[in-house]
C-alpha positions as CSV (number, residue, x, y, z in Angstrom):
1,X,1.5,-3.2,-24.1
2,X,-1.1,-0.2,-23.7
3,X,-4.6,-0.1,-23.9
4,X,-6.5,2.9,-23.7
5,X,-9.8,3.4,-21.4
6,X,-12.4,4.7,-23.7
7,X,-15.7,3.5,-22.4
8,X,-15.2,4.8,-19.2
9,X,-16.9,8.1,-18.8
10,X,-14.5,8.4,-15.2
11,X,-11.3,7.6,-16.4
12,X,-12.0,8.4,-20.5
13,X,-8.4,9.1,-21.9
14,X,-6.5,7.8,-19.2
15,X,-4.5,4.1,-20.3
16,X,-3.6,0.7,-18.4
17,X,-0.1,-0.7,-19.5
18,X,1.2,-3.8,-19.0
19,X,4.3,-5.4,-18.3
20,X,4.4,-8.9,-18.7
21,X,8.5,-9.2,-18.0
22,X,7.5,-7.3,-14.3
23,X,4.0,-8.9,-13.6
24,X,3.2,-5.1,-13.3
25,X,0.0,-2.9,-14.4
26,X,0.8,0.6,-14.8
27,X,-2.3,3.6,-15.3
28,X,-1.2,6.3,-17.4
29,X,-2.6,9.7,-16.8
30,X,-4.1,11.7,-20.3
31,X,-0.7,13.0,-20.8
32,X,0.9,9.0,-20.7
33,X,2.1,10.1,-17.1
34,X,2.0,6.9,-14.5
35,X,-0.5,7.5,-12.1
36,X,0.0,4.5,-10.1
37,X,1.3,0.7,-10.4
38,X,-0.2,-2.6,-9.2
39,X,1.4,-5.8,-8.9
40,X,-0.8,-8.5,-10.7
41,X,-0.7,-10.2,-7.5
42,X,-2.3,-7.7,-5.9
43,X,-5.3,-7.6,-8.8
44,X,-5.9,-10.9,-8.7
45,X,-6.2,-11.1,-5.2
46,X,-8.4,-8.2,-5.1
47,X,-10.3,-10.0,-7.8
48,X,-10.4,-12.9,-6.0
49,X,-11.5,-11.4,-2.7
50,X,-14.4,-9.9,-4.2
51,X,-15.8,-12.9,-6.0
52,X,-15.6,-14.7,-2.6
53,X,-17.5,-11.8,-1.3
54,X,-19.2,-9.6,-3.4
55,X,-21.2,-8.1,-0.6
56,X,-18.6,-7.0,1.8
57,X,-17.0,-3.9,1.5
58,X,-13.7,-4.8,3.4
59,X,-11.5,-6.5,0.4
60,X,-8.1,-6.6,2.6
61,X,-7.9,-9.6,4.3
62,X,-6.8,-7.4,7.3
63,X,-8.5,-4.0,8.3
64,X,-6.3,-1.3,8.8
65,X,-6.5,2.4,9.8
66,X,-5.1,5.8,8.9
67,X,-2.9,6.6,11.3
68,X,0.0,8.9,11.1
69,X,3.4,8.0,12.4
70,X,7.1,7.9,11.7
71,X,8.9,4.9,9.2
72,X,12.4,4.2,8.6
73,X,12.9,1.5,6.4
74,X,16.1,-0.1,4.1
75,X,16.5,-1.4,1.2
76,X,18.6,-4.9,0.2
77,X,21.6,-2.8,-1.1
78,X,21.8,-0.4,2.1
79,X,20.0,2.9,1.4
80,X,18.3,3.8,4.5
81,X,15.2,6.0,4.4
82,X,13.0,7.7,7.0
83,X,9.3,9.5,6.3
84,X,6.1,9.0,7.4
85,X,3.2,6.5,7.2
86,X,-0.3,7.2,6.6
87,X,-1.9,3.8,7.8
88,X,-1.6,0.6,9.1
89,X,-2.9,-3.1,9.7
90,X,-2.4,-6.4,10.3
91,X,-1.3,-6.7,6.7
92,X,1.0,-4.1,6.2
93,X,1.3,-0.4,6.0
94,X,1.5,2.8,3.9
95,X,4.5,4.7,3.5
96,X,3.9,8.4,2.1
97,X,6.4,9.0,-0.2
98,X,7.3,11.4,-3.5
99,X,9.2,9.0,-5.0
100,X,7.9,5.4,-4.0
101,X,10.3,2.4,-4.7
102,X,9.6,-0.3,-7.2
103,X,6.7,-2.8,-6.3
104,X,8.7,-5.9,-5.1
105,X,11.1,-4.0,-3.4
106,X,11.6,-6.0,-0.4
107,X,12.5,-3.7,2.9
108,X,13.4,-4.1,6.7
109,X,11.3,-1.2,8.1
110,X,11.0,-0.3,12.0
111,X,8.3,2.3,12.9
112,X,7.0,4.0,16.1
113,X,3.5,4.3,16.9
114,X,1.9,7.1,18.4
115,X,1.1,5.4,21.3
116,X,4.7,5.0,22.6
117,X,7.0,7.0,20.0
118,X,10.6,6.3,21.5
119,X,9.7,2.3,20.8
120,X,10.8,0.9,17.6
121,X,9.1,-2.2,16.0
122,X,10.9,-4.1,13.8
123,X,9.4,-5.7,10.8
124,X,10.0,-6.8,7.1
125,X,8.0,-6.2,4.2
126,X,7.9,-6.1,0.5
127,X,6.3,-3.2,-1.8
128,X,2.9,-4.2,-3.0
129,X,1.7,-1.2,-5.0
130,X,2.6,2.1,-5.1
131,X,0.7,5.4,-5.6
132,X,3.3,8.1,-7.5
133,X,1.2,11.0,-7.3
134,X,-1.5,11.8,-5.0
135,X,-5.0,10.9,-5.0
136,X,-8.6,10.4,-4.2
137,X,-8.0,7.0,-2.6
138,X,-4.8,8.1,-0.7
139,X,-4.3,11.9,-0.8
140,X,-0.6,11.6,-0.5
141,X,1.5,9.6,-2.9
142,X,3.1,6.6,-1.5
143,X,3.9,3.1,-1.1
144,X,1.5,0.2,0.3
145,X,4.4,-2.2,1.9
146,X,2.8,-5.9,2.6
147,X,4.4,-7.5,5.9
148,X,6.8,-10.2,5.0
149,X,8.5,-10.9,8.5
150,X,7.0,-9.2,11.5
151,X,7.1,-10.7,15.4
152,X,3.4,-12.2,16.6
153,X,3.6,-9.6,19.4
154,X,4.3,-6.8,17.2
155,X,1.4,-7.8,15.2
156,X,-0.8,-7.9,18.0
157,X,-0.3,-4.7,19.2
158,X,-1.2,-3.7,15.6
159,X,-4.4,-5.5,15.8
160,X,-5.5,-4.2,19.0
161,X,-4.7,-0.9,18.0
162,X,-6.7,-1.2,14.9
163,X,-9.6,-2.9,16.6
164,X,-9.9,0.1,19.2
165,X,-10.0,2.6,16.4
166,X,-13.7,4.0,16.1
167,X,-15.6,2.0,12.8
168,X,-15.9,5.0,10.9
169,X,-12.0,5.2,10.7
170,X,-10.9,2.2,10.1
171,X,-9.8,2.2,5.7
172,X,-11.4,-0.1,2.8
C-alpha cells in the first residue's frame, strides 16, 4: 500500500509503501524509485526511544562511530562477500554497499579494524535497514547490520574504541 507525502514541503512528491506480508516500509523517490527500506522493528523502536527521551539526541541505544574498515560477511545459503564498512558500535555496523541485501538477512560477518588489520573478529548479525542509494544521512548506500551473535570481548574492544573517539565524531 502507497501513500504519498504531500504536506511535507522536504520530501513533497516522494511516497512511503508498505508491506504488511514483510513488516517492511519502503520510501519511494518522485520517480517511484526505492530510496531506502526500514524494518518496522526498527521504527518502532526508534519511535519508542524517542518518546522515552525526547530530549536526547542519541536514539541508538549504543553510540557508534564512522570509521572505515574492511567487512566480509555470508549469507545462510553460502554467498560470501567482502567490501567495506563505514561505522560501527556496540550495536552493530554499516556495510557500504551498491546493492544492499534484504532487511532480515541474517549474516556471519568478520571484520578488521584499523587498529590491528591482519585480526579478524568474528560476529553474527542480521540486516536492519538498508540505504540503496546514497544520501544525506549516509553518503554511501549501504546496509546497517544489527549484532545478533558477537563474543563479550569483541564487543568490548568495540566499545572502547568508540568511547576514545573524539565527541564530535561519534554518529546519531
Amino acid at each position: 500500500m502507497k501513500y504519498p507525502v504531500a504536506s511535507s514541503l522536504r520530501h513533497r512528491g516522494k511516497a512511503l509503501e508498505l508491506d504488511p506480508a514483510h513488516e517492511v516500509v519502503t520510501l519511494l523517490g518522485i520517480n517511484g524509485e526505492p530510496i531506502g527500506s526500514l524494518s518496522w522493528d526498527f521504527v518502532i523502536d526508534q519511535i519508542m526511544a524517542y518518546r522515552k527521551l525526547p530530549v536526547q539526541k542519541e536514539v541508538r541505544a549504543e553510540p557508534r562511530i564512522p570509521l572505515t574498515f574492511r567487512v566480509r560477511y555470508n549469507m545462510p545459503e553460502g554467498q560470501r562477500f567482502e567490501g567495506r564498512a563505514g561505522g560501527i558500535g556496540g550495536g552493530g555496523l554499516f556495510i557500504e554497499s551498491q546493492s544492499p541485501l534484504p532487511i532480515g538477512t541474517k549474516l556471519s560477518m568478520e571484520f578488521s579494524l584499523p587498529e590491528n588489520p591482519g585480526e579478524w573478529l568474528q560476529a553474527k548479525g542480521v540486516v536492519a535497514w538498508a540505504c540503496p542509494k546514497a544520501d544525506h544521512y549516509t553518503f554511501n548506500p549501504g546496509m546497517g547490520v544489527r549484532f545478533t551473535e558477537v563474543a563479550p570481548e569483541i564487543r568490548d574492544r568495540i566499545l572502547a574504541l568508540v568511547k576514545s573517539a573524539p565527541d564530535q565524531n561519534k554518529a546519531a
